[in-house]
C-alpha positions in Angstrom: 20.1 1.3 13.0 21.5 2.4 9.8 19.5 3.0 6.5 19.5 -0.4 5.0 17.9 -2.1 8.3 15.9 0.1 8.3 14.6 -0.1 5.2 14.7 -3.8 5.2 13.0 -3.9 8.5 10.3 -1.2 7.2 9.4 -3.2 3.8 9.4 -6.6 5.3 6.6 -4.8 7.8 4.6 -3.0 5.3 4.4 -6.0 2.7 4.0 -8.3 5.7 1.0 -6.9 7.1 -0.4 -6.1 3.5 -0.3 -10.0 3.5 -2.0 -10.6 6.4 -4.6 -8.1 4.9 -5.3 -10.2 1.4 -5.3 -13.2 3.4 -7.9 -11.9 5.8 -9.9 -10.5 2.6 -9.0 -14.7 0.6 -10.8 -16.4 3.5 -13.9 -13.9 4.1 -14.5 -12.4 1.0 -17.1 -14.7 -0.7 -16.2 -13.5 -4.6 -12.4 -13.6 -4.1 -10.3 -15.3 -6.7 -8.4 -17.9 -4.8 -7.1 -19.5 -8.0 -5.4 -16.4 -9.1 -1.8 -16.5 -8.0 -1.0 -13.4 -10.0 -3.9 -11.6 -8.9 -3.5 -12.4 -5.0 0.5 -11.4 -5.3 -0.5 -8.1 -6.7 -2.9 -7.2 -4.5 -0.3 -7.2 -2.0 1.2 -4.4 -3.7 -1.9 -2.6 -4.5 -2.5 -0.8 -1.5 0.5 1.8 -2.7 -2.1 3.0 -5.4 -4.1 4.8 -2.4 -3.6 8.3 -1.7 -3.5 8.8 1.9 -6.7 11.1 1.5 -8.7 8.7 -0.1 -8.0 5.7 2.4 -8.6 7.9 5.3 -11.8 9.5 3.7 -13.4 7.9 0.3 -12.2 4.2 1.2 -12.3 4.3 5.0 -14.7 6.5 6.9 -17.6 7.2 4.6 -17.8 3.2 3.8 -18.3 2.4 7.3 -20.8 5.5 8.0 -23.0 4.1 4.7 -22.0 0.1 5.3 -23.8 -2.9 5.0 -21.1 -5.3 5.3 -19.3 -4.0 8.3 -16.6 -6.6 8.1 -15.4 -6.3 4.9 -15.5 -2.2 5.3 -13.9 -2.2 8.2 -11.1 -4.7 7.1 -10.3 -2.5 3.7 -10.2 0.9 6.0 -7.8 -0.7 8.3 -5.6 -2.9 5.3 -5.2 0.7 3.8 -4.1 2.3 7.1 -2.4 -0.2 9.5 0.0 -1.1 7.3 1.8 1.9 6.6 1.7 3.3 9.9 2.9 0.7 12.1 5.6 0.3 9.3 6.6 4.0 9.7 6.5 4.2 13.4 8.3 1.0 13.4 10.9 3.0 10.8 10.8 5.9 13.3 12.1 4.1 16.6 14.6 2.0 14.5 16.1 4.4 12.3 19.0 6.5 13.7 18.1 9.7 12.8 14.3 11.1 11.7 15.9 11.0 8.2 16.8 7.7 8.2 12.9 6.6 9.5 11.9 9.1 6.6 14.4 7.7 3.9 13.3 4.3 5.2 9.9 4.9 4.5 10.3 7.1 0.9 12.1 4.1 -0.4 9.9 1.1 0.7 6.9 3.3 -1.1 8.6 4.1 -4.5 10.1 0.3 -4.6 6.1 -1.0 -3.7 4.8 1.4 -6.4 7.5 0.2 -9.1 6.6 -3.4 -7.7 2.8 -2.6 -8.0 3.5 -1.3 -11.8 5.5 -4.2 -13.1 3.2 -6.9 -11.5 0.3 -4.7 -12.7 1.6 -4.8 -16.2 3.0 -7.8 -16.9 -0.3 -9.4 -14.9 -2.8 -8.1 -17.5 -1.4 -10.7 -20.0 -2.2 -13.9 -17.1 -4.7 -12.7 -15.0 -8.4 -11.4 -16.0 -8.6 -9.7 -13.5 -5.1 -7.5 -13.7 -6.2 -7.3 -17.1 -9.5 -5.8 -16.0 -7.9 -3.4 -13.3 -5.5 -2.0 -16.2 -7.8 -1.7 -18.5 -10.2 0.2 -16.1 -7.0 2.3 -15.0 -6.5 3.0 -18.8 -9.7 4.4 -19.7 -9.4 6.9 -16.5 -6.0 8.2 -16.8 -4.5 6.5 -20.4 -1.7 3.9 -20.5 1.1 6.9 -19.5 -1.0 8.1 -17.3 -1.7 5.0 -15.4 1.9 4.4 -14.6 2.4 8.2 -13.2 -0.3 8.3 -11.3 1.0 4.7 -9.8 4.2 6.3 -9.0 2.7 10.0 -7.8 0.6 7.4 -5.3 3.8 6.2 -4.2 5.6 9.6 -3.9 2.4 11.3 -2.1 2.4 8.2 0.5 6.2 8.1 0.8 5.7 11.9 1.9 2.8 11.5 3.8 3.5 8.7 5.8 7.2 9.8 5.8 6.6 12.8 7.2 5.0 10.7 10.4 7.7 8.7 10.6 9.9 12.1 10.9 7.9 13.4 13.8 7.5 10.1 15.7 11.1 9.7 15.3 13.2 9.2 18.8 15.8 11.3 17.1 13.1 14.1 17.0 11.6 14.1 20.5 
């Protein structure tokens, strides 16, 4: 399948199942806010802002070793992982070539980061709670710095789970 499919195929995956995720977390999470229309189509994005690292380790595993809400752990360490690799190996058995899963993959995480900034941004102003996630961004890496590190996320998992995508690949076995 060429490049656009696949990418099409890819994003529609990733931001699919990222759905499915904030659902899940709308109907079990107690504290959610359900009113928030901004808020729940941004978190949909969100996920991007995860280094691969820190959903494997800081946000996944050492949650559920320390948990005392299993559930909710459990359902944020597999909404930060799932996602992304069902959408690569997806990429990987579509795409034509191992580049083309890779491409696939690269773009669909720079275009979710860029997605992730704008909504982020323009959020603050409608939603107290965008506007509490920016501001707590801001303090830790200043307004500049916010918005690179968004888009470094994006790169790093683009890479990361790009990379997967090129070894999975049915053009690479």
């Amino acid at each position: 399948m060429n490049f656009i499919k696949t990418f099409v195929i890819t994003l529609v995956i990733y931001l699919g199942l990222n759905t499915v995720f904030m659902l899940f977390a709308l109907f079990t999470v107690p504290s959610f806010p359900t009113t928030d229309i901004m808020f729940i189509i941004t978190t949909i994005f969100a996920p991007i802002f995860t280094f691969p690292g820190a959903a494997w380790t800081t946000s996944g595993i050492l949650p559920l070793l320390t948990t005392t809400d299993l559930l909710t752990d459990l359902m944020m360490f597999l909404g930060l992982i799932l996602p992304p690799l069902i959408a690569v190996i997806v990429a990987s058995f579509l795409g034509e070539s191992n580049k083309t899963a890779f491409g696939a993959w690269l773009t669909t995480a720079l275009l979710t980061a860029v997605v992730y900034t704008i909504l982020l941004g323009v959020g603050q102003l409608s939603s107290s709670y965008l506007a509490i996630d920016w501001f707590g961004k801001v303090v830790t890496y200043g307004e500049l710095g916010t918005i690179l590190v968004i888009f470094i996320a994006g790169i790093v998992n683009g890479f990361f789970y790009g990379c997967v995508a090129y070894i999975v690949s049915k053009a690479g076995l």
